[in-house]
N, C-alpha and C positions, 0 to 999 in steps of 0.2 A: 925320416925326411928332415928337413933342416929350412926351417924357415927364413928369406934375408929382407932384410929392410933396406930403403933407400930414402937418399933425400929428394925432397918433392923439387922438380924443377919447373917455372913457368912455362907456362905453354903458350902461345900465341894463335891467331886464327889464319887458316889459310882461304883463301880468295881463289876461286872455281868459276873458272868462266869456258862456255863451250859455242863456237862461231859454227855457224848454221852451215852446210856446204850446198851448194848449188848449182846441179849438175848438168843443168841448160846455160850453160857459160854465163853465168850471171854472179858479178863482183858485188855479195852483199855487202855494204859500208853501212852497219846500223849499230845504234845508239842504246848501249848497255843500263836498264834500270833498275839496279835488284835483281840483276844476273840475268834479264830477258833478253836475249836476243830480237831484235826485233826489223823488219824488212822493211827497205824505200818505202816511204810513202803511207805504213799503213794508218801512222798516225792522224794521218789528216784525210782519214777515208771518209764517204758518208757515212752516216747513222743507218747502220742495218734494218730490215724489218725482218730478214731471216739471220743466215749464221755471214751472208756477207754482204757488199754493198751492189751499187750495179753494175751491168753489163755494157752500158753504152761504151759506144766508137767514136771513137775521132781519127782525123788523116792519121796522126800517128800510130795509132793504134792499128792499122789495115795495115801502113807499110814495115811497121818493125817485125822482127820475128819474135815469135810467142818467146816469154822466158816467166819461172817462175823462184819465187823465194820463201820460202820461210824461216820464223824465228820461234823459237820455243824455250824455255827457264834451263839455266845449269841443270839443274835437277830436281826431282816432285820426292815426296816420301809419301808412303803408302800403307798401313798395315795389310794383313793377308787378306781380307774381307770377310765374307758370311756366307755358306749357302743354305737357300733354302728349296722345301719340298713339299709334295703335299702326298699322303698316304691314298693309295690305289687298292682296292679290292681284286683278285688275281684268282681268273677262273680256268676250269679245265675245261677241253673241247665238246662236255658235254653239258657243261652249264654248272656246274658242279664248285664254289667256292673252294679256294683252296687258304689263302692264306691275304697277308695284308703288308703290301711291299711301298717304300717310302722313295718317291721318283722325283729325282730334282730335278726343282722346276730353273732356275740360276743361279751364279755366286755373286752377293750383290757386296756394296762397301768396299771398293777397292778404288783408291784416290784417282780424280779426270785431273789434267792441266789445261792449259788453254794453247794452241798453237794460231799465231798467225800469219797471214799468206800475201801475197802481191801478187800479179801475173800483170806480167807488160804484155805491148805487142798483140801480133796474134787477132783474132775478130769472135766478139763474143756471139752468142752467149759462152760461157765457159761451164766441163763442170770436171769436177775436184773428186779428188779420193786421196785421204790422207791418213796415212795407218791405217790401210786396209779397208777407211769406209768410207763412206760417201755421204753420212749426217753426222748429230748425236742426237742428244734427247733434247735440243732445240731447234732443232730442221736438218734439212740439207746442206752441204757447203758449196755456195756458189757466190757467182760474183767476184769483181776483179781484186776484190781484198775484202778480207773478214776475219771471222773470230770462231776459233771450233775447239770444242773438249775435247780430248783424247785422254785413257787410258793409261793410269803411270805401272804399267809392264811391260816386261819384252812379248808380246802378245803370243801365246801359244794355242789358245783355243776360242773358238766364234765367239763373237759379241754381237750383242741384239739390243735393240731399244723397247723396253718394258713397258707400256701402257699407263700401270702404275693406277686403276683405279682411284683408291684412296689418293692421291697427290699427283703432282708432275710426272712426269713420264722419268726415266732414269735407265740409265746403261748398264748392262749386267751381262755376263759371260753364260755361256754353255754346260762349263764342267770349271773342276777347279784348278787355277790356271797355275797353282806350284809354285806361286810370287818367290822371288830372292832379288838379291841387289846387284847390281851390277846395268852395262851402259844398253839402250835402248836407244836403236836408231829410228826415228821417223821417217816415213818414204811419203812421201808426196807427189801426184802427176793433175796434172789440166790440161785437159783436151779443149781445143775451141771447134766453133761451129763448120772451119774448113778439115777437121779431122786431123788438127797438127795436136803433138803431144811433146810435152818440156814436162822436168822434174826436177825434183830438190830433197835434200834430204839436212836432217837436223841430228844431233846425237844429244840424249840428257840421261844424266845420271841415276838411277832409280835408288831410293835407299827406305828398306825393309824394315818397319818397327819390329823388332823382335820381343813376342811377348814374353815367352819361358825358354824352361830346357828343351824344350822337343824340337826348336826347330836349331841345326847344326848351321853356325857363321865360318861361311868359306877363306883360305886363307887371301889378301889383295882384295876384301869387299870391304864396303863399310856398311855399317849398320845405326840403327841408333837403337839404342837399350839402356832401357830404365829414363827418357828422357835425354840421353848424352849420344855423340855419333862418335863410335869406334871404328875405328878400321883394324880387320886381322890381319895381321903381318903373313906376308907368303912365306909359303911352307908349311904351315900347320893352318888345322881347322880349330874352331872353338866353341864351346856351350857355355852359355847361364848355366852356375853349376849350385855349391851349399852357399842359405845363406845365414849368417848367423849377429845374435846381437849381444855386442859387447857389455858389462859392467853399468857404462856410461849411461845406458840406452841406445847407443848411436847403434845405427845397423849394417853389417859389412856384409860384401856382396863375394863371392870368389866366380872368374874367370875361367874355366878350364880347359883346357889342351883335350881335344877328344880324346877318349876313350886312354887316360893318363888321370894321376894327383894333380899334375903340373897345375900351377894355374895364379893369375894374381890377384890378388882380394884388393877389392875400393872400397871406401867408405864412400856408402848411399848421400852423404850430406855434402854435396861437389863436386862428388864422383873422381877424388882423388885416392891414389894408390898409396897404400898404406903399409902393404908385405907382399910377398912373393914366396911360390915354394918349388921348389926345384930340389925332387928325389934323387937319389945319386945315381941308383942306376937309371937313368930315364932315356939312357941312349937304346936300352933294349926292349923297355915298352914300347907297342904296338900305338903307328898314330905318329907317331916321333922318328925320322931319321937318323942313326947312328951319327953322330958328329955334331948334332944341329946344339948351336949356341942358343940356348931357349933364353939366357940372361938377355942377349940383345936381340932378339924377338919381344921380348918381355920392354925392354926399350922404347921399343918401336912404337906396342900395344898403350903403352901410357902415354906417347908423345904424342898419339893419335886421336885421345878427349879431345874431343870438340873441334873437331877441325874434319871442314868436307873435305870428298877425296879429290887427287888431282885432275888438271886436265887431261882428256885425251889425246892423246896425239896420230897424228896421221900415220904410225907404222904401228899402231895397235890393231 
């Protein structure tokens, strides 16, 4: 194989901003703080006692029709979480011990955001269900604006609110929900007290701490690994693959092309690229399409340090 170097070129940060859609015909105009989207009005709501403010009416409130908004962050990063169990003693139908089997109880440690909400119009009381649920682990969501955790996954499996004895109560999943990166739409509905129903939905970018090799980065996601957010160039997948330390001390990390050599080595201290390897037959390893220019993939994968991925757009 044939090792190549390149010269380091700066990189700049790109700005990820994602506008809440709002699908009860309601024009959000809100004011971006650190990438929050955030909905008319919410800022100057009351002080909650639960997860929102209240339900009183006024004229306008009876005669407009229900609509609702929310705003939610560009994007949350997450690691995969935890699950835990607790061991079960497992008998036959005649009373008869058999063995000792370990039954998850949930997967806990997978990062909340915060979403918040507005609902015009319409006659309260109101009640909410946003991404699937109708609290978290600090109440219920109601009222004409408020503030609620949500889950930084594309949700695949139940989520429940945990008791949590020893401390606060805390949101935890069913089974293990397969976290990866990529966009998560929020769905949002409020029903009011005449059985009218408006919705809104929100789109945020989910991005996956990746700890080691075991877990495979898709090509067009981004990641963050080792502390830096990469995005894999489409077309190829990639692993945390050797890593090794130089003479210096310093410690170099290699990149690699699944189930391939290919791959690009950063130096851990910047996480700037330092070599590249690219085998010469690498058009007929498996993982790699005949033709693919891995140089400018390779490109791509470096000009991509530190920088979130783009907005969505509407024909995504």
């Amino acid at each position: 194989m044939t090792a190549r170097f390149r010269e380091l070129r700066p990189r700049g940060m790109a700005i990820f901003v994602v506008v809440a859609t709002v699908v009860a015909v309601l024009a959000v105009t809100a004011a971006r703080e650190l990438g929050v989207v955030q909905p008319p009005a919410a800022a100057e709501r009351e002080s909650p006692t639960t997860n929102g403010g209240g339900d009183s009416e006024g004229v306008d409130a009876q005669s407009e029709p229900l609509m609702l908004a929310i705003g939610a962050p560009a994007t949350c990063e997450t690691k995969k979480g935890v699950g835990y169990g607790l061991d079960e003693a497992v008998y036959d139908d005649d009373g008869n011990f058999l063995r000792v089997e370990r039954r998850l109880v949930g997967w806990y440690e997978v990062s909340e955001f915060e979403v918040v909400w507005d609902v015009r119009g319409g006659r309260g009381p109101y009640r909410l269900n946003i991404d699937g649920a109708t609290g978290d682990a600090n109440g219920p969501y109601q009222g004409r604006s408020g503030v609620g955790s949500v889950l930084c996954i594309a949700k695949t499996v139940e989520s429940f609110i945990d008791p949590n004895g020893s401390g606060p109560p805390v949101r935890a999943l069913r089974a293990d929900p397969d976290i990866d990166s990529g966009w998560k739409t929020i769905r949002a509905s409020v029903t009011d007290a005449q059985g009218v129903t408006a919705q809104a939905t929100a789109d945020v970018y989910v991005i996956l701490h990746v700890p080691n090799d075991r877990h495979l980065m898709r090509g067009g996601s981004t990641y963050r690994v080792f502390g830096e957010l990469m995005t894999i160039p489409s077309g190829i997948d990639m692993r945390i693959s050797t890593r090794e330390t130089g003479e210096s001390g310093y410690q170099y990390q290699l990149i690699s092309v699944e189930q391939s050599r290919a791959g690009v080595w950063f130096d851990l201290d910047g996480f700037t690229e330092v070599s590249r390897e690219i085998p010469e037959a690498e058009a007929a390893v498996s993982g790699v399409e005949p033709g693919t220019d891995l140089d400018q993939l390779f490109d791509e994968l470096a000009e991509s340090i530190g920088k979130l991925p783009t907005a969505k757009t509407a024909t995504e």
